[in-house]
C-alpha positions as CSV (number, residue, x, y, z in Angstrom):
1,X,122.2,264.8,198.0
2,X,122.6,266.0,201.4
3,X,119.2,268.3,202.4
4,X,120.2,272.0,203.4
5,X,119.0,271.6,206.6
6,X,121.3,269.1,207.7
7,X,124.3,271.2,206.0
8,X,123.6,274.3,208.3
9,X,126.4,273.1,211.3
10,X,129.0,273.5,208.2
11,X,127.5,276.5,206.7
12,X,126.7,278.2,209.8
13,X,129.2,276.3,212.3
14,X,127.9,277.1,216.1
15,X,129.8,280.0,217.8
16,X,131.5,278.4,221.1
17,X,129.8,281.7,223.1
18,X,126.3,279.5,222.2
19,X,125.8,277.7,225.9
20,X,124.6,274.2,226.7
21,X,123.7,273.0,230.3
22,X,125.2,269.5,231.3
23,X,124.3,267.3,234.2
24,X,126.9,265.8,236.5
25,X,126.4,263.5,238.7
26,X,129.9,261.8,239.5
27,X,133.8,262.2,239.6
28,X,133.2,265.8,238.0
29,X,131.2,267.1,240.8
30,X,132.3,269.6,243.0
31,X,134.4,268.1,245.9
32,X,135.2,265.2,243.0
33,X,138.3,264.0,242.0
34,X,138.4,265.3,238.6
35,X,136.5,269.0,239.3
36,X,139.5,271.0,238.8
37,X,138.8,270.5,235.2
38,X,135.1,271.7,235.2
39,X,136.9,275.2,236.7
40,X,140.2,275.4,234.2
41,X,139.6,277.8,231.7
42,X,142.2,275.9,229.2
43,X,139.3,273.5,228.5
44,X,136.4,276.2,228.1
45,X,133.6,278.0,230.9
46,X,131.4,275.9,233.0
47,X,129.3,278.0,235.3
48,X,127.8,275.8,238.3
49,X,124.3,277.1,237.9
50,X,122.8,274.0,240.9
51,X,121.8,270.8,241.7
52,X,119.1,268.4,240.1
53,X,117.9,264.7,240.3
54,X,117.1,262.7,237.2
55,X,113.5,262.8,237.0
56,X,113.5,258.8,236.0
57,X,115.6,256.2,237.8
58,X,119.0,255.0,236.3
59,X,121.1,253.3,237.8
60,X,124.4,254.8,238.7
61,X,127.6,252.4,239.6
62,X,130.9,252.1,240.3
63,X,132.2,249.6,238.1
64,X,135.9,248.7,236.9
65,X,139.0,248.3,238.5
66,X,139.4,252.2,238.6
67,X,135.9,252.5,240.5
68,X,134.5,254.8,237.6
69,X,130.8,255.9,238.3
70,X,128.8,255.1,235.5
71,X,125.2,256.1,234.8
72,X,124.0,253.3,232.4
73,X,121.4,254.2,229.9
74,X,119.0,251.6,231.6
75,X,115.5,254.4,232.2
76,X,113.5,253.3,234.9
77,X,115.6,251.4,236.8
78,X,118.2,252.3,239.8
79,X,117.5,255.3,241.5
80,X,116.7,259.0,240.8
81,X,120.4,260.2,240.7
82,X,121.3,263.0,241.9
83,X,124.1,265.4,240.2
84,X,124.9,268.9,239.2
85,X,123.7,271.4,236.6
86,X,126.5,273.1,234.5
87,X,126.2,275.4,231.7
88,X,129.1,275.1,229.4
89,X,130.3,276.8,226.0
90,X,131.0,274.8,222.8
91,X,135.1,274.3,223.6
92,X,133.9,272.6,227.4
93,X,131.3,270.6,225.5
94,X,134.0,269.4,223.5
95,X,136.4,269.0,225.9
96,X,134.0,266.8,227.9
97,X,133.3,264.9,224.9
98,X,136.8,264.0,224.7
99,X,136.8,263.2,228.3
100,X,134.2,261.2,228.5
101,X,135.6,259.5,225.6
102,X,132.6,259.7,223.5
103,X,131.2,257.1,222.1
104,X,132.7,254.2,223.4
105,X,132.9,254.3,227.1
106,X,129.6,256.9,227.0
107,X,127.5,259.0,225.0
108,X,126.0,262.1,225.5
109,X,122.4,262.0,225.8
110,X,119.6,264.5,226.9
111,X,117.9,263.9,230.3
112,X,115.1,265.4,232.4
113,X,115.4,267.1,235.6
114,X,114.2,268.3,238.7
115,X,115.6,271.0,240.2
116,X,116.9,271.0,243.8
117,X,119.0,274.0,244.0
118,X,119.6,277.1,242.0
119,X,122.9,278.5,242.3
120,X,122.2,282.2,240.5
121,X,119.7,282.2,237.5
122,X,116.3,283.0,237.8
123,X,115.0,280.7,235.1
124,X,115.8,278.0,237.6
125,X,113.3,277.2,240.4
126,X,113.1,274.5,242.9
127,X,110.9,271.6,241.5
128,X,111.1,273.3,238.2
129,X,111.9,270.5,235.0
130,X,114.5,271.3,232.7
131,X,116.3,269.5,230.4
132,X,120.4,269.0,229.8
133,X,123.1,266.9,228.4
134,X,124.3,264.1,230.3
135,X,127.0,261.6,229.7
136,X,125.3,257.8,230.0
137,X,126.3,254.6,228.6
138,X,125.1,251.7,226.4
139,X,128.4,250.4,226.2
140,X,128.8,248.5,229.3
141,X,129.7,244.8,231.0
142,X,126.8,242.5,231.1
143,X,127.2,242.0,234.7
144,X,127.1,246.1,235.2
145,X,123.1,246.3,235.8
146,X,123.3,244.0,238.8
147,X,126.2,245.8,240.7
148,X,124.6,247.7,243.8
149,X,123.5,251.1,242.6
150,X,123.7,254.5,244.2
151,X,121.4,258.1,244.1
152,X,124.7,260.3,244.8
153,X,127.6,259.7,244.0
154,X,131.2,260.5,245.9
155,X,134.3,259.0,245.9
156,X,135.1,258.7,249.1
157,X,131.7,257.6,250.0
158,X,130.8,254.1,252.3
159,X,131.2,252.1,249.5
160,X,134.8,252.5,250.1
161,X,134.9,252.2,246.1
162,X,137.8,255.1,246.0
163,X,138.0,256.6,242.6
164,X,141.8,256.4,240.9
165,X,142.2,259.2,239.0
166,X,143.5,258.9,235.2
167,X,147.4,259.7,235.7
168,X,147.2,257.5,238.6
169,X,145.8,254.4,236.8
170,X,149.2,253.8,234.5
171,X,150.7,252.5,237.6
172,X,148.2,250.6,238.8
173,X,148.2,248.2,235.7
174,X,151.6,247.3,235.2
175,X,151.1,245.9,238.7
């Protein structure tokens, strides 16, 4: 027997106008390869509301042959990461699920904080904590926690680690 509490998301399924903030931190940034799809309104609303840095270290690399930022699940190590804050409605949230191919490459997880920048809504303030989603993994190489790690992410950064976009990458492994 299934307690009523955990039967509410049936009963009462969540209205996709209810909004949940998600943290960013690589290819989905602004100025990132795959942005556009943080601003197409196909895949739901995402209102930039401004920047924030993990409040503990993870550490964020680039790992696979695509160069794919990854924040692995690893708290207290790395670096405090810096990202964007997003607030999203229920069909973006699920979208990005999808994206993020959820679970297996990453899961989405809830992660502290601090703001840096607040775009437009007064409820965020510079060194203020809050919490959002973010999408980390648990599901990575063994070798993964020893590649170099990075606080900001971009793709066309010093690393020269360039990332390939998904339409792109069909190409690249028939080669």
């Amino acid at each position: 027997m299934i307690p009523l509490l955990l039967q509410l998301p049936t009963i009462f399924p969540v209205p996709s106008v209810f909004m949940h903030r998600v943290f960013v931190y690589g290819s989905l940034k602004r100025g990132q390869p795959n942005y556009p799809y943080m601003t197409d309104s196909r895949y739901g609303k995402a209102e930039f509301l401004g920047t924030a840095v993990t409040v503990q270290k993870y550490p964020l690399v680039i790992a696979t042959n695509y160069n794919i930022p990854f924040l692995l699940n690893l708290p207290g190590q790395g670096n405090r990461v810096h990202g964007e804050i997003y607030q999203v409605d229920g069909k973006m949230l699920e979208f990005l699920d999808s994206f993020e191919n959820i679970p297996t490459m990453y899961q989405r997880t809830v992660v502290e904080l601090e703001i840096k920048m607040a775009d437009k809504e007064e409820k965020l303030s510079p060194g203020s904590i809050m919490e959002a989603f973010v999408y980390s993994t648990t599901t990575y190489q063994p070798d993964w926690p020893s590649l170099p790690t990075y606080d900001n992410y971009d793709s066309n950064g010093d690393h020269g680690l360039k990332f390939m976009l998904r339409e792109d990458r069909k190409w690249a492994s028939v080669e």
